[in-house]
C-alpha positions in Angstrom: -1.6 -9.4 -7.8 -1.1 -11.3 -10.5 0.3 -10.1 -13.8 -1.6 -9.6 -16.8 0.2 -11.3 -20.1 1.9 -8.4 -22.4 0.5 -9.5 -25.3 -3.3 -9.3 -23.8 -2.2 -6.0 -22.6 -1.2 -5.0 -26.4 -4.0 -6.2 -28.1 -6.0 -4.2 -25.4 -4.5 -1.3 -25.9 -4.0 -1.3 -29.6 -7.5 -2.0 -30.1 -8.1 1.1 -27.7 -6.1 3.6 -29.7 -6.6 2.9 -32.9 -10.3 3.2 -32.5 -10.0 7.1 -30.5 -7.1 7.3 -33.7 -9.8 6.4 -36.5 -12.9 8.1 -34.4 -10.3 11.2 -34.3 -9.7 11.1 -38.1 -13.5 10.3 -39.1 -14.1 13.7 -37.2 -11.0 16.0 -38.5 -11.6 14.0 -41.9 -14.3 13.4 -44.6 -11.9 11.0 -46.8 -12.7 7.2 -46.6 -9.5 6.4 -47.8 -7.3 8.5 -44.7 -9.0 6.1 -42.1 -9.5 3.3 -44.2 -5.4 2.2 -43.0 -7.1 1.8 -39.4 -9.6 -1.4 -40.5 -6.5 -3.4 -41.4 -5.4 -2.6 -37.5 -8.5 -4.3 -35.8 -7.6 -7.8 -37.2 -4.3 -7.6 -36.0 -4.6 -6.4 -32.2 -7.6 -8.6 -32.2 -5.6 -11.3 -33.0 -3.2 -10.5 -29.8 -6.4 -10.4 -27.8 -7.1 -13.9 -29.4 -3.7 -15.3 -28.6 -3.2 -13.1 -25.3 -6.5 -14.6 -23.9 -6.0 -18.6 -24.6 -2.3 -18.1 -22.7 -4.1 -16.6 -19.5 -6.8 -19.3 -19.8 -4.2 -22.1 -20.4 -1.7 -20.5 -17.6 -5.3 -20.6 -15.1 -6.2 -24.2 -16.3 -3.1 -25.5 -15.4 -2.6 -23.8 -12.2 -6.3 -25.1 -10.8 -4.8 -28.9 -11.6 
């Protein structure tokens, strides 16, 4: 089995908990401003999904050669 690249697997999962984190506080919490901290998250672990995915597709590109 091949191994999955850490930082694919931390963009994955950041993006994973911090949306049950802000879906958690949007339920507990009426305030805009207590889950507002979680939208400046998204960009960030999305960004390690970005980066994450073009290593695994540049790590599979050269093994096919």
């Amino acid at each position: 089995m091949r191994q999955i690249n850490s930082v694919f697997l931390v963009g994955t999962l950041g993006i994973l908990f911090t949306s049950m984190a802000h879906i958690l506080m949007a339920v507990i919490t009426s305030e805009e401003t207590a889950a507002s901290t979680f939208w400046m998250l998204y960009p960030v672990f999305a960004g390690f999904l970005v980066v994450g995915t073009r290593v695994m597709m540049k790590r599979k590109l050269t093994q096919k050669d």
